[in-house]
One Martini backbone bead per residue (centre of mass of N, CA, C, O) as a GRO file, in nm:
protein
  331
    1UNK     BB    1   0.863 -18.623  -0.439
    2UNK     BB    2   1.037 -18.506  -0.217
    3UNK     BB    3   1.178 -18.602   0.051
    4UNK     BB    4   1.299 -18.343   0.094
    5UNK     BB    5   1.285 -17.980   0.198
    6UNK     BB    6   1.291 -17.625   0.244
    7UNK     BB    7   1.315 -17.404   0.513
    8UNK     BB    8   1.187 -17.107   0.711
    9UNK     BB    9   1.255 -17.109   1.044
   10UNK     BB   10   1.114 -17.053   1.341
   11UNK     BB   11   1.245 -17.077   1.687
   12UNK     BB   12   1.367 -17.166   2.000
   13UNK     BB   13   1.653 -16.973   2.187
   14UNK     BB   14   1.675 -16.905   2.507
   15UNK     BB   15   1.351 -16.738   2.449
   16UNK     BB   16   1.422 -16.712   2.159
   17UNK     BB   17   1.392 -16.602   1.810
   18UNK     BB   18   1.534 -16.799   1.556
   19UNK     BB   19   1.652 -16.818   1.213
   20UNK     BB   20   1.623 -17.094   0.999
   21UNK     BB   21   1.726 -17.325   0.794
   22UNK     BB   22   1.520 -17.618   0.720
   23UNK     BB   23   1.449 -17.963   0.695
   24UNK     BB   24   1.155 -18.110   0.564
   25UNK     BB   25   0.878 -18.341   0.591
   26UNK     BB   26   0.565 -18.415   0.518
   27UNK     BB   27   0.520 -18.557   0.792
   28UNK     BB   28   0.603 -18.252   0.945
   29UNK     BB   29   0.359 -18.120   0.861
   30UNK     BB   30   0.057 -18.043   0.891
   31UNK     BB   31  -0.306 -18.166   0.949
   32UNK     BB   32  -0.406 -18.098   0.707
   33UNK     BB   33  -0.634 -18.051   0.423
   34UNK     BB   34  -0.441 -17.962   0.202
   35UNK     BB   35  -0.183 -17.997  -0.057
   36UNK     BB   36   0.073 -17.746  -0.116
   37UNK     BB   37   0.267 -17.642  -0.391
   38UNK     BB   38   0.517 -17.429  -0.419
   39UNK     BB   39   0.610 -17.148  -0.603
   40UNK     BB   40   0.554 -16.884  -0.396
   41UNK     BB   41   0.654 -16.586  -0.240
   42UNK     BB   42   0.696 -16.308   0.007
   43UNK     BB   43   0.765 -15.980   0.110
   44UNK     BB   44   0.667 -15.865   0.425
   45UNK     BB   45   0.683 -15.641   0.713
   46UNK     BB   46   0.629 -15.902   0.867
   47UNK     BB   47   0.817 -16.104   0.759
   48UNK     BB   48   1.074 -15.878   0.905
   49UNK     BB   49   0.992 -15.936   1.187
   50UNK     BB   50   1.014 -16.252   1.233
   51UNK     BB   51   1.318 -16.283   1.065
   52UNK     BB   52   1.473 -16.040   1.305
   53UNK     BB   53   1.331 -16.029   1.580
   54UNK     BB   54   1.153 -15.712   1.624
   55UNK     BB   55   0.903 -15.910   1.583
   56UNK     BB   56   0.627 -16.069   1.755
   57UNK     BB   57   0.487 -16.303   1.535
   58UNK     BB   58   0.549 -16.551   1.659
   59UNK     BB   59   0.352 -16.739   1.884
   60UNK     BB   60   0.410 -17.055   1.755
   61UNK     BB   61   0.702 -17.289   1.859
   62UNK     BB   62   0.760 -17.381   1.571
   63UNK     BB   63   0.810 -17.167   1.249
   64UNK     BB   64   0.680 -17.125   0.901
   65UNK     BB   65   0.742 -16.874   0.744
   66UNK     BB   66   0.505 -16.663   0.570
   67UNK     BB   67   0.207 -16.512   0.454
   68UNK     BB   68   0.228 -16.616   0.177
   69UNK     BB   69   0.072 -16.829  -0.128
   70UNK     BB   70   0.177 -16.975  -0.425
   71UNK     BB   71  -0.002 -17.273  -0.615
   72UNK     BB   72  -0.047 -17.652  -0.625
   73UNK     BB   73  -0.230 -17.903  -0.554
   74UNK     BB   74  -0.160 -18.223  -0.475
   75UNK     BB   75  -0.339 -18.265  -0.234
   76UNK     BB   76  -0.700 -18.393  -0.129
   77UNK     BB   77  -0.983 -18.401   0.113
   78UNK     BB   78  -1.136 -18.183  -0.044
   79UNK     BB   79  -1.407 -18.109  -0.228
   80UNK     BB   80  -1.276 -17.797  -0.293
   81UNK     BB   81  -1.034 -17.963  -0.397
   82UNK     BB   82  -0.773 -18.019  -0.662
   83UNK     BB   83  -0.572 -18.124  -0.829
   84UNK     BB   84  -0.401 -17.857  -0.995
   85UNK     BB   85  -0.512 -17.633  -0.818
   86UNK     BB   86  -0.486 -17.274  -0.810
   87UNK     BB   87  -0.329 -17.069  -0.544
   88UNK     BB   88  -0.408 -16.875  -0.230
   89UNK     BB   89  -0.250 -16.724   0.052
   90UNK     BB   90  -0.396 -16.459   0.295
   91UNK     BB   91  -0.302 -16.514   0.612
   92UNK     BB   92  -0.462 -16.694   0.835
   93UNK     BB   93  -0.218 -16.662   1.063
   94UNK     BB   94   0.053 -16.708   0.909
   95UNK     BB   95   0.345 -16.703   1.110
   96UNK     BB   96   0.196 -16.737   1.388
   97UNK     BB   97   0.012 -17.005   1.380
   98UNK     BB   98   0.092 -17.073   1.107
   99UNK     BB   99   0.212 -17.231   0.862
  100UNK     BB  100   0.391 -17.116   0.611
  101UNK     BB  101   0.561 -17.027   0.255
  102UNK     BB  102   0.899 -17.110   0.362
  103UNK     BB  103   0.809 -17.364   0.131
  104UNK     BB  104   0.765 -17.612  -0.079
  105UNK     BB  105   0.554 -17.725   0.144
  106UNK     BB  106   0.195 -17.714   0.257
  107UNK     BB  107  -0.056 -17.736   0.480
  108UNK     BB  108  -0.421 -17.678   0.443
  109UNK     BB  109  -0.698 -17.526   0.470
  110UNK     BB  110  -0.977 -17.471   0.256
  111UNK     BB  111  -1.078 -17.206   0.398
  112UNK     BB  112  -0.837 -17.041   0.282
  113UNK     BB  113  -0.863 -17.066  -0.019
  114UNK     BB  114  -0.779 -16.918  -0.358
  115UNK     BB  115  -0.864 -16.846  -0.672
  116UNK     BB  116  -0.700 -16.820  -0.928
  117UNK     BB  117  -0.711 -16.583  -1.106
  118UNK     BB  118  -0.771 -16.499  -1.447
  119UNK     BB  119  -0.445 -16.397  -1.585
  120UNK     BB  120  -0.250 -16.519  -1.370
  121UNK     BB  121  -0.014 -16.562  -1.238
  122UNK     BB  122   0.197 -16.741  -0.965
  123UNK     BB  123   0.368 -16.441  -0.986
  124UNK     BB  124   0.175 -16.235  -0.974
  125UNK     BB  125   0.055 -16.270  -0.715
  126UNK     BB  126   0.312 -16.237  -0.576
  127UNK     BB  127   0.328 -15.937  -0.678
  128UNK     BB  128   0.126 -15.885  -0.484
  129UNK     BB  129  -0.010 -16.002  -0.271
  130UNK     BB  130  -0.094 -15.867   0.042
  131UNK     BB  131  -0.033 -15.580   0.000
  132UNK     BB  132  -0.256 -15.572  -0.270
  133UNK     BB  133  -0.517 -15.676  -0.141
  134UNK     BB  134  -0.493 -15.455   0.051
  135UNK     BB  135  -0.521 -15.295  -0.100
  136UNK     BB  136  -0.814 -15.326  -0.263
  137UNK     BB  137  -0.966 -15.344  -0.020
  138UNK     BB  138  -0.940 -15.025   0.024
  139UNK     BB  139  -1.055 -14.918  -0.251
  140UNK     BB  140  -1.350 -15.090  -0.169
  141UNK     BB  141  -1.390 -14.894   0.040
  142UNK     BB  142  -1.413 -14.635  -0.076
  143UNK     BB  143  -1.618 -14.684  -0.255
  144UNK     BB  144  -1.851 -14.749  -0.084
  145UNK     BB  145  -1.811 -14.411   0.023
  146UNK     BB  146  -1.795 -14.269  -0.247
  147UNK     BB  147  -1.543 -14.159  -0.356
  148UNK     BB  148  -1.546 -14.235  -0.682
  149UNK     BB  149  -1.818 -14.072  -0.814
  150UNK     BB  150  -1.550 -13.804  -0.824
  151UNK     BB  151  -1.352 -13.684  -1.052
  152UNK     BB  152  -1.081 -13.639  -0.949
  153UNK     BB  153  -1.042 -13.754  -0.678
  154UNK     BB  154  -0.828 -13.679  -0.391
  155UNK     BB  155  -0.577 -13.919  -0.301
  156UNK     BB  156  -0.373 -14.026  -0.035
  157UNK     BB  157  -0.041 -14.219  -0.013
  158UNK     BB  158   0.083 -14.399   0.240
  159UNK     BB  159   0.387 -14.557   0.166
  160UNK     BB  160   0.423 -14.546  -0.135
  161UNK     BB  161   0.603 -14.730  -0.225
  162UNK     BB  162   0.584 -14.980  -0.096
  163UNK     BB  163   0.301 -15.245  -0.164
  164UNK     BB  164   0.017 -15.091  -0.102
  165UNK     BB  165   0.068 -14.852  -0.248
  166UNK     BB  166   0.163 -14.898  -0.504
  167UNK     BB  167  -0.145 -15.058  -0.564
  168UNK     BB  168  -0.281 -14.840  -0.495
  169UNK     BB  169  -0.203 -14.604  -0.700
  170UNK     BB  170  -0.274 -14.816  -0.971
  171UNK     BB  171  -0.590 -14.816  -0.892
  172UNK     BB  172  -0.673 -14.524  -0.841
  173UNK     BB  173  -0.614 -14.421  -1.112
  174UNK     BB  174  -0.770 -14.617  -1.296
  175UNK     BB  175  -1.044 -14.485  -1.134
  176UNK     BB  176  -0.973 -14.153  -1.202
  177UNK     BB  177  -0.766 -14.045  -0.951
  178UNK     BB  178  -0.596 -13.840  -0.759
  179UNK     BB  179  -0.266 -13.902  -0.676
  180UNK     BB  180  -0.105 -13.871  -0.383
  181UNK     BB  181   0.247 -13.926  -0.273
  182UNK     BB  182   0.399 -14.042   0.020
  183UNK     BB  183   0.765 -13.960   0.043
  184UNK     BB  184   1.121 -13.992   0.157
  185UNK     BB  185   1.178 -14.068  -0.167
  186UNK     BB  186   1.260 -13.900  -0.417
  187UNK     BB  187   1.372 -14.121  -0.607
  188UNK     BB  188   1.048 -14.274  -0.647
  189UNK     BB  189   0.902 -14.028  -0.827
  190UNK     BB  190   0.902 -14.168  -1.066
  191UNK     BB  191   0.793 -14.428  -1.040
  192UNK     BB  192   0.530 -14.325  -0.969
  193UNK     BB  193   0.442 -14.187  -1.161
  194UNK     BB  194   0.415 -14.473  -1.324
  195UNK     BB  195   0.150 -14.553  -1.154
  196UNK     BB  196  -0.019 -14.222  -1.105
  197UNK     BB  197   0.120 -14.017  -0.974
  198UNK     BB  198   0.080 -13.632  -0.934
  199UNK     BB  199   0.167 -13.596  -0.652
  200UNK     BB  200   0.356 -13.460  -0.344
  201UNK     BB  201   0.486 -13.566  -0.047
  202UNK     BB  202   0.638 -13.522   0.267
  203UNK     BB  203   0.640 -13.723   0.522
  204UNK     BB  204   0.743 -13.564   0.763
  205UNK     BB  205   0.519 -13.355   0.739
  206UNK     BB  206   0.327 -13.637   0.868
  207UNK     BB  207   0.555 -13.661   1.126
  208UNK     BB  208   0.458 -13.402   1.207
  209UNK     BB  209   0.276 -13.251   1.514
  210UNK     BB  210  -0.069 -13.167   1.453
  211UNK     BB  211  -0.374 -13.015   1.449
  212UNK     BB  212  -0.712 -13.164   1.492
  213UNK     BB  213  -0.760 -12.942   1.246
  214UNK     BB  214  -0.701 -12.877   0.920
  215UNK     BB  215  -0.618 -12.831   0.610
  216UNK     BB  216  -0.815 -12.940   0.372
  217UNK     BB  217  -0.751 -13.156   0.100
  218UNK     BB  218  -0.845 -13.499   0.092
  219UNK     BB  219  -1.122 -13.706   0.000
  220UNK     BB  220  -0.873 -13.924   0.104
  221UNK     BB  221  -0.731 -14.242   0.203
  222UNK     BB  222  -0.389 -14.523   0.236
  223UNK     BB  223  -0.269 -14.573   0.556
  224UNK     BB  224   0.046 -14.769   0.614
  225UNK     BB  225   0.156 -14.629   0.907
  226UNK     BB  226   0.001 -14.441   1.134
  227UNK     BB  227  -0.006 -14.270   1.373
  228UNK     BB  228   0.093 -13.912   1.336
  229UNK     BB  229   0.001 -13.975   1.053
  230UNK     BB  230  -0.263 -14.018   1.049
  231UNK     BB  231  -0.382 -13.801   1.214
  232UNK     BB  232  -0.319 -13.577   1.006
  233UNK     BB  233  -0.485 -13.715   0.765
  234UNK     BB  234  -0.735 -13.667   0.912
  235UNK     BB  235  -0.711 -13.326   0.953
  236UNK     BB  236  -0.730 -13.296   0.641
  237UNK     BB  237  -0.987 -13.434   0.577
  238UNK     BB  238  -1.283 -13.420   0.407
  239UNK     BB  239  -1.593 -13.361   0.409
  240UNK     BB  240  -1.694 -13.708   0.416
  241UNK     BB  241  -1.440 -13.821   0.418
  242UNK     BB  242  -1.187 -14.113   0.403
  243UNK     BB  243  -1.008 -14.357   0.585
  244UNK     BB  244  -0.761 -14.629   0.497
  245UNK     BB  245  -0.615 -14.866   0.763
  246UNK     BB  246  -0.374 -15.090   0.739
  247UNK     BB  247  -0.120 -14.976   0.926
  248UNK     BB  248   0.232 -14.963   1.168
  249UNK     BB  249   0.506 -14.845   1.089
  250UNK     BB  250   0.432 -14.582   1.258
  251UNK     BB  251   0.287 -14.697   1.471
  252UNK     BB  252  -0.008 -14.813   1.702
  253UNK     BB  253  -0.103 -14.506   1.755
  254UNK     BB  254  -0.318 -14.244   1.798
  255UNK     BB  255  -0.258 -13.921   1.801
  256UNK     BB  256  -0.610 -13.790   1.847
  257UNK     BB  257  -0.913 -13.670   1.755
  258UNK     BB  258  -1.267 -13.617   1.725
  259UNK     BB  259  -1.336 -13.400   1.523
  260UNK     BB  260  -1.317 -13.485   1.227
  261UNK     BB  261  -1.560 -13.682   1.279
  262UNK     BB  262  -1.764 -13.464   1.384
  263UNK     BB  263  -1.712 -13.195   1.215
  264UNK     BB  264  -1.642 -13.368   0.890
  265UNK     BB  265  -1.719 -13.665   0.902
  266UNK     BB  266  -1.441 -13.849   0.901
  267UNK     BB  267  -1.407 -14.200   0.829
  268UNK     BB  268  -1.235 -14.505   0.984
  269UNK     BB  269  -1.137 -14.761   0.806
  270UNK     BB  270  -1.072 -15.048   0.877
  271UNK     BB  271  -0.815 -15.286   0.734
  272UNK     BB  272  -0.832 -15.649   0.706
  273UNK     BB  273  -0.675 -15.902   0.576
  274UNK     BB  274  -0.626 -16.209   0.772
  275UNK     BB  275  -0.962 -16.252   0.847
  276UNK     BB  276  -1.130 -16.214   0.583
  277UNK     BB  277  -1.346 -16.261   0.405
  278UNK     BB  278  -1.421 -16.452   0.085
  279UNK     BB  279  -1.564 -16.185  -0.027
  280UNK     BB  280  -1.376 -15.984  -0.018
  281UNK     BB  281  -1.127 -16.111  -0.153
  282UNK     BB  282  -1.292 -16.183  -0.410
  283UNK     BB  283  -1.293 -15.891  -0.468
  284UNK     BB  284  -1.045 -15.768  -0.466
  285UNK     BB  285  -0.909 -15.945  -0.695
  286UNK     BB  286  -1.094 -15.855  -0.900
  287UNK     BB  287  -0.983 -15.561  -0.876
  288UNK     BB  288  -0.707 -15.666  -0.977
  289UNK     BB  289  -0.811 -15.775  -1.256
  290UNK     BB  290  -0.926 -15.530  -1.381
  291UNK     BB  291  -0.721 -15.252  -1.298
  292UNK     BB  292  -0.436 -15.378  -1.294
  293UNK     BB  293  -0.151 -15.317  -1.451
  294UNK     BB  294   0.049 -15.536  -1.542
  295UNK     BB  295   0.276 -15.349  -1.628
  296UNK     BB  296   0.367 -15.282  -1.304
  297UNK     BB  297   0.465 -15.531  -1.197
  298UNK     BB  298   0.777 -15.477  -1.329
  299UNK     BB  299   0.762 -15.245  -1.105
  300UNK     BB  300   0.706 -15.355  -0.829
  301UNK     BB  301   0.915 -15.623  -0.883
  302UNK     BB  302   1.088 -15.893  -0.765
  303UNK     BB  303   1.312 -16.164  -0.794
  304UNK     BB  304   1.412 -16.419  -0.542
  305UNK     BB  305   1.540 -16.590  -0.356
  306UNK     BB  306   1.547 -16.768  -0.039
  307UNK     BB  307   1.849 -16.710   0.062
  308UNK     BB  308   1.772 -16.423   0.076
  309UNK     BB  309   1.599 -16.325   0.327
  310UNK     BB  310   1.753 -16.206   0.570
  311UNK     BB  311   1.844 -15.954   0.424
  312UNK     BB  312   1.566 -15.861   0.340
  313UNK     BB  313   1.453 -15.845   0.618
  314UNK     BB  314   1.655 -15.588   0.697
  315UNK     BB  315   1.536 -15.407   0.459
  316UNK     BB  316   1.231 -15.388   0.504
  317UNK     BB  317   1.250 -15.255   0.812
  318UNK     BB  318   1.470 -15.011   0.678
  319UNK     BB  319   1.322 -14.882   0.400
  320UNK     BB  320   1.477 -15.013   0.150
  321UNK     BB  321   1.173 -15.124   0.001
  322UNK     BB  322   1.062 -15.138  -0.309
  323UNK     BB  323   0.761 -15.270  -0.314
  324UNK     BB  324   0.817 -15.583  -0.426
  325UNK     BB  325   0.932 -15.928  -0.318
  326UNK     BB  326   0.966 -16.202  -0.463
  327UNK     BB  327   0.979 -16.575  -0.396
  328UNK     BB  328   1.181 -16.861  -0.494
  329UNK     BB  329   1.171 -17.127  -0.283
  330UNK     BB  330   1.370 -17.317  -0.460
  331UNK     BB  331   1.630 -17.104  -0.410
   0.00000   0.00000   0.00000
């Protein structure tokens, strides 16, 4: 093991929140009961705002970034976990209050973390990462409601390239419904279509405020946009459908009224990621595991090393960021 590796801290410098690479050691990450050997980490919209200082992520500084990590167990003291065990860990405050994932190691509590699906590496993890799960969380709350039971059901995913986006609409396509994908970038329609998207919407169209019930369209919605994005998917959706909000890219307001959810029943789903329980969790994955067509995350992911996230991080704050982007910690 390594005397020294290197870590993407978020600091306090002036008041202000400021990123830079540090040097840190073993004895220095929390005294958490599981040591992990981190093999990758993620890029995500969250992470963008933490490491460009555009949000106030990180509440409690020194704070070492990543809300994502997959690796491999190196030391435990919980008898749940043992040397070897390749493993998961998504949300449950990481990069917030917890030490994050932009770290060759780093210690964690034994109730983060979540078992390497069978047939995954751990460079697949995190090719879905939080972004993933939480599509995933999103599908089975989805089906849940009922809306898979009729073939061909028209949903639409909003923030369509996005992360969430991308692996909704591979989820939704192989469970058989017509994805309709929200984005502002014709150049993505190739992309997107290669992953199941049958039709397409101009994020635009749904930027700008709408009656509060229009013409139904959609049985149901992935939205991880939020504001006047989801008020207009809400005013569209089909009487008895649901929308899965996941996001608030667009903003965390919600300009609309109750009228969809009174006069055609449509139900407003939040779906939590980061402190979501481990049955939820394990079923997300399990959804992931068995519908994701592997053959996507080639075109979903790309491999980048960590010395490129500060570009990285102001490039996914900016919407230049198609897809996901795992982080190859050791570079």
């Amino acid at each position: 093991m390594a005397d020294t590796f290197r870590a993407l801290m978020i600091e306090d410098q002036d008041g202000k929140p400021k990123t830079a690479f540090r040097d840190l050691t073993i004895g220095e990450l929390p005294d958490h009961d599981v040591l992990v050997e981190i093999a990758y980490s993620t890029l995500n919209y969250k992470d963008g705002l933490a490491i460009t200082g555009k949000g106030r992520i990180a509440r409690r500084l020194p704070m070492v970034a990543g809300i994502d990590i997959a690796g491999t167990v190196v030391e435990s003291r919980s008898g749940q976990w043992k040397p070897g065990d390749r493993v998961i860990v998504n949300g449950w405050g990481l990069s917030e209050t917890e030490w994050g994932g932009y770290s060759r190691f780093q210690r964690l509590k034994p109730e983060w973390l979540t078992r390497l699906p069978e047939g995954f590496s751990l460079k697949d993890a995190m090719a879905i990462g939080t972004a993933g799960y939480t599509a995933g969380l999103c599908v089975n709350a989805l089906e849940d409601w009922g809306l898979m039971q009729d073939e061909g059901a028209e949903i639409l995913v909003t923030g369509a390239a996005g992360g969430v986006g991308s692996t909704a609409i591979s989820l939704l396509a192989a469970k058989g419904c017509r994805v309709t994908a929200a984005t502002g970038r014709p150049e993505t329609h190739e992309y997107l279509s290669s992953l199941g998207a049958s039709a397409f919407v101009d994020r635009a169209e749904l930027a700008e405020k709408g009656g509060p019930l229009q013409k139904e369209r959609w049985a149901g919605a992935v939205d991880a946009v939020g504001s006047t994005t989801l008020a207009n998917v809400l005013a569209q959706t089909r009487y008895g459908g649901a929308v899965a909000a996941c996001g608030l890219a667009g903003g965390f307001d919600l300009p609309a009224t109750v009228m969809p959810h009174i006069l055609r029943s449509v139900a407003l789903l939040g779906i939590d990621s980061v402190m979501a329980p481990q049955d939820k969790r394990d079923r997300a994955w399990a959804t992931l595991a068995a519908h994701l067509d592997k053959q996507h995350l080639t075109s979903i992911a790309r491999l980048e090393p960590m010395s490129n996230l500060p570009q990285l991080a102001a490039d996914i704050v900016a919407g230049k960021i198609r897809g996901r982007v795992v982080i190859d910690v050791a570079q």
